[in-house]
C-alpha positions as CSV (number, residue, x, y, z in Angstrom):
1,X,28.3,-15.3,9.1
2,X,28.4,-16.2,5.5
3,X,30.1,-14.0,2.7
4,X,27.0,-13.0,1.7
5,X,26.2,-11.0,5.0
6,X,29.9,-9.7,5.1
7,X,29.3,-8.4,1.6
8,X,25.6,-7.0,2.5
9,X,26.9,-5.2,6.1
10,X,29.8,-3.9,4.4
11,X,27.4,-2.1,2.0
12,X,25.0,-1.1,5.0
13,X,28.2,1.0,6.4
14,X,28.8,2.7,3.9
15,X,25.1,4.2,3.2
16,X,24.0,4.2,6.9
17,X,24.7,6.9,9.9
18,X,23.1,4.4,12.4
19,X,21.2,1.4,12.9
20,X,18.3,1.2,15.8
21,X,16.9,-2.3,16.5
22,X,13.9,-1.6,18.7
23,X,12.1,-4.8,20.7
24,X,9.4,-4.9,22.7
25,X,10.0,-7.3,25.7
26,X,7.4,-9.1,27.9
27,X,7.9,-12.2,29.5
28,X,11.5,-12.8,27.9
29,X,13.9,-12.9,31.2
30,X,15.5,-16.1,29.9
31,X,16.7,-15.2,26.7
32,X,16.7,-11.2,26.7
33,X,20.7,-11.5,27.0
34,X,21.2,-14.0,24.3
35,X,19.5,-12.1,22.0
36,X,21.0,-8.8,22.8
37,X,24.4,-10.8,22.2
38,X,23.3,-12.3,18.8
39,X,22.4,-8.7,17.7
40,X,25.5,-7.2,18.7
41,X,27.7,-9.6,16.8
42,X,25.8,-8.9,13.4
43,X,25.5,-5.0,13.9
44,X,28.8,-4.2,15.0
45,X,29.9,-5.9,11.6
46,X,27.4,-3.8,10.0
47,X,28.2,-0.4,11.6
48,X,30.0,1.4,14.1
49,X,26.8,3.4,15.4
50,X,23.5,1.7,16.6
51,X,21.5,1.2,19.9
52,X,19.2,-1.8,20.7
53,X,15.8,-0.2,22.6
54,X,14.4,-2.8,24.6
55,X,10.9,-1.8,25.9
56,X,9.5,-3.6,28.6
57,X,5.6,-4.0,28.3
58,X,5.0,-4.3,32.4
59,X,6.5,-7.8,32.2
60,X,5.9,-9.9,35.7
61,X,8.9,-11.7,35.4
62,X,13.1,-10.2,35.6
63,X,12.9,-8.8,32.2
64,X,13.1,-5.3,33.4
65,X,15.6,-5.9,36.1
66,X,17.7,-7.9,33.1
67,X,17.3,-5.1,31.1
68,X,18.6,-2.6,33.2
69,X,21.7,-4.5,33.9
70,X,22.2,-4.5,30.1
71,X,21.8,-1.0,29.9
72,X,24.3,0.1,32.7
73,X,27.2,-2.5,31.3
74,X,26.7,-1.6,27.5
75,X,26.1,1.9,26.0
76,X,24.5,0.5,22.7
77,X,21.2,-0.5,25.1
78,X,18.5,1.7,26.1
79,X,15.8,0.4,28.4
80,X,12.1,1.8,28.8
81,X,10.1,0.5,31.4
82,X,6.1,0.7,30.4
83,X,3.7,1.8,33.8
84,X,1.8,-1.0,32.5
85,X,1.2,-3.7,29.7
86,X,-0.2,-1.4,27.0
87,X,0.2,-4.1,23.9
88,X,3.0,-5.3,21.3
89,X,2.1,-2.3,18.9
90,X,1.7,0.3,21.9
91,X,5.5,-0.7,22.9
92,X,6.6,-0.5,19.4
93,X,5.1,3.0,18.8
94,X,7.2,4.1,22.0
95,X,10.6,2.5,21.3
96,X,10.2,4.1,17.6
97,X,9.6,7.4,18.7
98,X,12.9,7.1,21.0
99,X,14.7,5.9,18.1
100,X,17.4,8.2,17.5
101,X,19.0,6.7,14.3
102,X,18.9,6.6,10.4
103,X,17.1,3.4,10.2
104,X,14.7,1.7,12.8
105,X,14.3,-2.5,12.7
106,X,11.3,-3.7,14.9
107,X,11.8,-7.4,15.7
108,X,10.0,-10.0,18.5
109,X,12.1,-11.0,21.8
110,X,11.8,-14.6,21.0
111,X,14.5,-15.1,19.2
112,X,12.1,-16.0,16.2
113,X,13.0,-13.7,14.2
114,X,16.9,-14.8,14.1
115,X,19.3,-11.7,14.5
116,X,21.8,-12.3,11.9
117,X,18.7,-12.1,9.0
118,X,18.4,-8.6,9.6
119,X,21.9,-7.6,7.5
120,X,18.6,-9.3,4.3
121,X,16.1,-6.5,5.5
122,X,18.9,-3.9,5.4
123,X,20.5,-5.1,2.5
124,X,17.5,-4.3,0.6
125,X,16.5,-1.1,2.4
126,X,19.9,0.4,1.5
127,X,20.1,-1.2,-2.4
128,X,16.3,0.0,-3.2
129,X,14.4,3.2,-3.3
130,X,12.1,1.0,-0.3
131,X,11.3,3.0,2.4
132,X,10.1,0.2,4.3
133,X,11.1,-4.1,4.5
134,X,9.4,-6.6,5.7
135,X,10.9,-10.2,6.7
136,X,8.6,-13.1,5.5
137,X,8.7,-16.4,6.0
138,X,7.0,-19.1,4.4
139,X,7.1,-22.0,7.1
140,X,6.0,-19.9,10.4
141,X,6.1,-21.8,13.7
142,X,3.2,-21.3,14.9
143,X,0.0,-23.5,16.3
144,X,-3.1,-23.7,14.1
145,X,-5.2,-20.9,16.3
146,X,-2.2,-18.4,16.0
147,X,-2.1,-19.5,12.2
148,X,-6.0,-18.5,11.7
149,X,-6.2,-15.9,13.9
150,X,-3.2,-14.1,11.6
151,X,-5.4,-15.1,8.8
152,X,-8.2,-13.1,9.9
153,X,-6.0,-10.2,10.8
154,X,-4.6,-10.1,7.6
155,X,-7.9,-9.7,6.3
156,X,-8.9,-7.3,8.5
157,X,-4.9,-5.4,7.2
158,X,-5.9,-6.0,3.9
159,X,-9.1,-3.6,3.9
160,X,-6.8,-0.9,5.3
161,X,-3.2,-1.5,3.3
162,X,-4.5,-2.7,0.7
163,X,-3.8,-6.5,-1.4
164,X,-0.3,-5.8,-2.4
165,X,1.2,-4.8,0.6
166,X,-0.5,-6.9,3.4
167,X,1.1,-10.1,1.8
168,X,4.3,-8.9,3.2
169,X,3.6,-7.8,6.6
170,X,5.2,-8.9,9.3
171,X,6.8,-8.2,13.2
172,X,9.9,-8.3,11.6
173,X,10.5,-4.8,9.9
174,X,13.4,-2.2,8.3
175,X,12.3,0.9,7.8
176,X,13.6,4.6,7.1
177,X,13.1,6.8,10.0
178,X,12.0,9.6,7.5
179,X,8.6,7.7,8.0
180,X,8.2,8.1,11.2
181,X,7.1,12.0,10.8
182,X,3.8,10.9,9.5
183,X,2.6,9.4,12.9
184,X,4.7,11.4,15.2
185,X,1.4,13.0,16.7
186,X,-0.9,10.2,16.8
187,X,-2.5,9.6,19.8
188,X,-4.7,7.0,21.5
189,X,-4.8,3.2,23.0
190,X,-5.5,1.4,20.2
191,X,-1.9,1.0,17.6
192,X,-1.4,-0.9,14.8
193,X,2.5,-0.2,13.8
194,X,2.3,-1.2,9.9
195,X,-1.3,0.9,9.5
196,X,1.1,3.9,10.4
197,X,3.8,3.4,8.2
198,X,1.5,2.8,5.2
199,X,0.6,6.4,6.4
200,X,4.2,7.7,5.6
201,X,5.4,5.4,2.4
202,X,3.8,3.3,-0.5
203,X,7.1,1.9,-1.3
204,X,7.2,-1.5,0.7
205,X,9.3,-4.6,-0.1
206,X,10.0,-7.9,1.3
207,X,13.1,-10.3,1.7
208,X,12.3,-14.4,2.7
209,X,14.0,-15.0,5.9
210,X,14.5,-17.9,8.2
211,X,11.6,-18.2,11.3
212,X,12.9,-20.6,13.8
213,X,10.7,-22.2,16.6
214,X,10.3,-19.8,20.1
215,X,13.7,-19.7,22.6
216,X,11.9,-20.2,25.4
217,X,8.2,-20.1,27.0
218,X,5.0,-19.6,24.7
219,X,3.6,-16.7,22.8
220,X,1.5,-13.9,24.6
221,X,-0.5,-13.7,22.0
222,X,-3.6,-15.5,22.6
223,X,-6.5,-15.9,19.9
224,X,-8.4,-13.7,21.7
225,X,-6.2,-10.8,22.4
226,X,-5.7,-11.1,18.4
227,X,-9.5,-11.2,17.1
228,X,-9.2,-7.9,19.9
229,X,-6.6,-6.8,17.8
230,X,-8.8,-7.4,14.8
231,X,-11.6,-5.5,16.1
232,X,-9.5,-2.3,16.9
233,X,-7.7,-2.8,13.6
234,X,-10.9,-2.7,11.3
235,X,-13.0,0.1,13.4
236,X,-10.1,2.5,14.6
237,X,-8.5,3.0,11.0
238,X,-11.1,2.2,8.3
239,X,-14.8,3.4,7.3
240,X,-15.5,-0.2,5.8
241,X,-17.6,-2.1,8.8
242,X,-19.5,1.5,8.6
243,X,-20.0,0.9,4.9
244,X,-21.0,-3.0,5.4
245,X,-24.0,-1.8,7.8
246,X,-25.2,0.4,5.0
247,X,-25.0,-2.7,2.7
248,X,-26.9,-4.5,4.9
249,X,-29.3,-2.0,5.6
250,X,-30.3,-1.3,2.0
251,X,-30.4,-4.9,1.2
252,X,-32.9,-5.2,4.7
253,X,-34.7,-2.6,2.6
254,X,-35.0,-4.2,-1.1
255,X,-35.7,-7.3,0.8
256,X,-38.8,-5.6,2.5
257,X,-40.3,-4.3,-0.2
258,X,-40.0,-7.6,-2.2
259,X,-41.8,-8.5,0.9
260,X,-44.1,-6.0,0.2
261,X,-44.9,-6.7,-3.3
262,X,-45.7,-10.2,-2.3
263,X,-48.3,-9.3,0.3
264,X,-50.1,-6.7,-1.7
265,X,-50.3,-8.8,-5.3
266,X,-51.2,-12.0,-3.2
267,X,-54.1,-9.3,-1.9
268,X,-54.8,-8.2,-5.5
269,X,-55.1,-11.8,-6.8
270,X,-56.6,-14.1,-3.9
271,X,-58.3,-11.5,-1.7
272,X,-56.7,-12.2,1.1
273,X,-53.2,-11.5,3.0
274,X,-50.5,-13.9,3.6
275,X,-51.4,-16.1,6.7
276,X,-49.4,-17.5,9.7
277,X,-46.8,-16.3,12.7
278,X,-44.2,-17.9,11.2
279,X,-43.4,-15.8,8.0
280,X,-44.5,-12.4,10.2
281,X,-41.8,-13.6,13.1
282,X,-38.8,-14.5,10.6
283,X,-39.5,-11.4,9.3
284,X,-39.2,-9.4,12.1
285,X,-36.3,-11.4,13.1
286,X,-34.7,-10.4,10.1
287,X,-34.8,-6.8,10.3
288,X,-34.3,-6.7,13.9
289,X,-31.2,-8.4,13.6
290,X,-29.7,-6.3,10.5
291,X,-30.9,-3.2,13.3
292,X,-28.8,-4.6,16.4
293,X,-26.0,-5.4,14.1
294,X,-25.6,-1.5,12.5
295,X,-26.0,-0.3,15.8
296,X,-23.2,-2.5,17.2
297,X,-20.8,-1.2,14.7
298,X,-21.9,2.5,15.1
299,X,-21.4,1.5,18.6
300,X,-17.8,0.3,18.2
301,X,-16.9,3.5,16.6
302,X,-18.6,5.8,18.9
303,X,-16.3,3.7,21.4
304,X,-13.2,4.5,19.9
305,X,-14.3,8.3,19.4
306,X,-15.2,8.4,23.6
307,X,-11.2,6.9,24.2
308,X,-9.9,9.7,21.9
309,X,-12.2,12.5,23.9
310,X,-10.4,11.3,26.5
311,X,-7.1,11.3,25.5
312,X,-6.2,8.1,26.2
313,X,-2.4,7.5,26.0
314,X,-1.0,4.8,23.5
315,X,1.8,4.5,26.4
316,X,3.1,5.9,29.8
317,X,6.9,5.3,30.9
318,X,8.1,4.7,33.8
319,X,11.5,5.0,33.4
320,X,14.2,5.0,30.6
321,X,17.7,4.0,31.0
322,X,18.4,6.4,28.3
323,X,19.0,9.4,30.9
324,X,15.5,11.1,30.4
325,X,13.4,11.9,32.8
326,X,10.0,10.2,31.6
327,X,8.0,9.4,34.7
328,X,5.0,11.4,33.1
329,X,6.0,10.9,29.8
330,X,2.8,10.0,27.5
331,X,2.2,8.6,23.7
């Protein structure tokens, strides 16, 4: 550690009651344990109270059984074991929740996000009026589908955060648990972590940090399960696909009377009406389509309004190394 992270965690100790690094794990086995040891070294020169929450999203492979072991042989980690894979986001909301210290840090198990940059994040959280830090990097390694499909989803964050903020965004997060208030009752499957945090602060910053290649194995996050993510993103927390079918229904509109005025001043002039199946059938095509596609997106929302009738979870866990009983235990 350099003398510029001494100088940083010595600063963090002195402002901070506690530290909790939460990390959703799924597919991780391999490296679990060198990450937990990476953290530890930084965080114990930072303070002398913090936890690491490790929440296992139904992984197939040992990650829960590592876990566990972890947890029993070292009282700074807690281990939550998901009834099933609810989603990155989903895990994050329920390792949050359990968080049981000043400040909350949400980073990937890949080892991407390197351990020893999170003394940057805190550095700034404790040395501004920030409520809320996000890691950035400029060189992400990631393949060209993961880079386009984060493209689009920060287009889709940008309708809902808002320009300034969604330049910053990112898995790798410090934040104040004062924040965490402002989405302690919100319920249902679909999550998006920094859509509830803009919901408790407006003051966000950002610190570059490193982004090294993946430990071990690939990402879970596939360009589909991301243009999902999309999807929920843009219909379960803003009005604006709503707003785009008005759009295009009123320009469906203008279009058909131009339409319209065409037929009936051809009428006055020539006499006679506009011939051939052609123009009637692109016609129809085009406000059948501009139809389907406002009912699709009334459809998506009257989706997401059936999941909440039904109460949907955004978790279940199965058990939690932390000593509470949560067989039944819902988010």
């Amino acid at each position: 550690m350099n003398n510029l992270t001494n100088s940083s965690a010595k600063s963090i100790a002195r402002d901070q009651a506690g530290i909790s690094v939460v990390i959703p794990v799924y597919r991780s086995a391999a490296i679990i344990e060198k990450l937990v040891a990476r953290l530890e070294v930084i965080l114990q020169a930072i303070t002398l109270e913090f936890e690491i929450v490790l929440v296992n999203d139904c992984s197939p492979d040992q990650s829960w059984t590592i876990i566990s072991k972890l947890a029993a042989d070292d009282p700074h980690v807690r281990g939550i074991n998901l009834m099933r894979n609810f989603g990155q986001h989903n895990a994050l909301l329920c390792g949050i929740r359990a968080a049981r210290f000043d400040v909350i840090v949400t980073m990937d198990d890949d080892l991407q996000h390197p351990p020893e940059e999170v003394s940057k994040l805190l550095a700034l959280l404790t040395g501004t009026d920030c409520d809320l830090v996000y890691g950035t990097s400029e060189h992400k390694q990631h393949g060209v589908a993961r880079n386009l499909a984060v493209f689009i989803t920060r287009l889709a964050l940008r309708t809902v955060m808002g320009a300034d903020v969604v330049e910053r965004v990112s898995a790798f997060r410090a934040f104040k648990s004062d924040i965490v208030p402002a989405f302690r009752n919100y319920e249902g499957p679909f999550v998006s972590i920094d859509v509830l945090l803009s919901w408790g602060t407006n003051k966000v910053g950002a610190v570059q940090v490193r982004h090294e290649p993946r430990a071990e194995g690939s990402s879970g996050y596939t360009l589909r399960k991301l243009m999902t993510y999309t999807l929920n993103l843009v219909t379960g927390f803003t009005p604006l696909p709503l707003r785009l079918a008005s759009v295009i229904g009123l320009a469906s509109s203008a279009i058909g009377i131009v339409v319209l005025c065409y037929v009936l001043i051809r009428y006055v002039l020539h006499g006679d009406t506009v011939p051939g199946f052609p123009f009637l059938a692109s016609i129809i095509a085009l406000f059948s389509g501009a139809q389907l596609f406002a009912i699709g997106i009334i459809g998506e929302y009257l989706a997401r309004m059936h999941f909440r009738t039904m109460q949907m979870p955004s978790y279940v866990v199965r058990d939690d190394t932390g000593g509470n009983s949560a067989m039944d235990r819902r988010g």
